[in-house]
Phi, psi and omega in degrees: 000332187268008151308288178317281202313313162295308161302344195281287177301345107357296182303309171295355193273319189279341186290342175295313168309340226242315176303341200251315198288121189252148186139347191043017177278311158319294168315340195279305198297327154320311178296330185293300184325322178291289196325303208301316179296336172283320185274356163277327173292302196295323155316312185248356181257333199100155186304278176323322168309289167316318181271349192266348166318263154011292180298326179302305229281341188254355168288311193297316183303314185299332178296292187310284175339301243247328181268303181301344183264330188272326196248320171332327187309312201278301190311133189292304208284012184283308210311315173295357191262351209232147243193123217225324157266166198280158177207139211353176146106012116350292181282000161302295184331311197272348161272002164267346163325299187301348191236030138337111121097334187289168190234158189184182177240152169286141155314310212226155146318175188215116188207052026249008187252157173173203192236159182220157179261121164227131168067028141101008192232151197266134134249170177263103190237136164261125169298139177271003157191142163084191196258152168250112169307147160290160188075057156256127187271159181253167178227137153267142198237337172230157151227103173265116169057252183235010160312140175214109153231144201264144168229179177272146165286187110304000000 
């Protein structure tokens, strides 16, 4: 039994260690200990033992996950480690926004994706039905997120 028991704590320890330590090896060799501490209970205990080894054993990890995942945040030495500013592609967004409605021509055919010069700049544009010949001018009609779709002028 003081087998199990080491191992159970062996395991939790590293899996706790795996939280602070980054590689995931500590933590692999933690998972194995549990395993190992379950195939050992059902072995030398018998079934009713092995499972109720086993349900502690995925209780206690889901508690430790569940606290840890809930708290991360909160740990001092964690805060250098969280990425706290933003980062690029936002003003992209907003300058596909900005070309609501604006006209331009196509580059490339458009079947239904290509590129179109719109307001003197190469985009990535999807047409909103059909196939576009290239030089056909376009209007943009929609900018969804970083989607630019296009429609043909007359």
């Amino acid at each position: 039994m003081s087998i199990i028991i080491t191992l159970i704590l062996i395991g939790t320890l590293a899996i706790l260690l795996e939280l602070f330590l980054p590689g995931g090896i500590v933590g692999f060799i933690g998972v194995l200990c549990l395993i190992a501490a379950c195939i050992i209970t059902f072995i030398e205990h018998g079934l009713n033992t092995g499972l109720l080894v086993t349900l502690g054993v995925v209780t206690m990890t889901s508690v430790i996950l569940y606290f840890w995942m809930k708290n991360f945040d909160r740990f001092p030495w964690i805060k250098p480690l969280i990425l706290t500013e933003t980062v690029g592609g936002s003003s992209s967004l907003d300058k596909n926004n900005a070309l609501m409605h604006k006209s331009g021509e196509t580059l490339t055919d458009l079947g239904p994706s290509g590129k179109a010069l719109i307001n003197g700049e190469k985009h990535d544009v999807i047409a909103e039905s059909g196939y576009i010949d290239k030089g056909t001018p376009v209007t943009v009609v929609k900018a969804d997120g970083s989607k630019i779709i296009v429609r043909s002028r007359p």
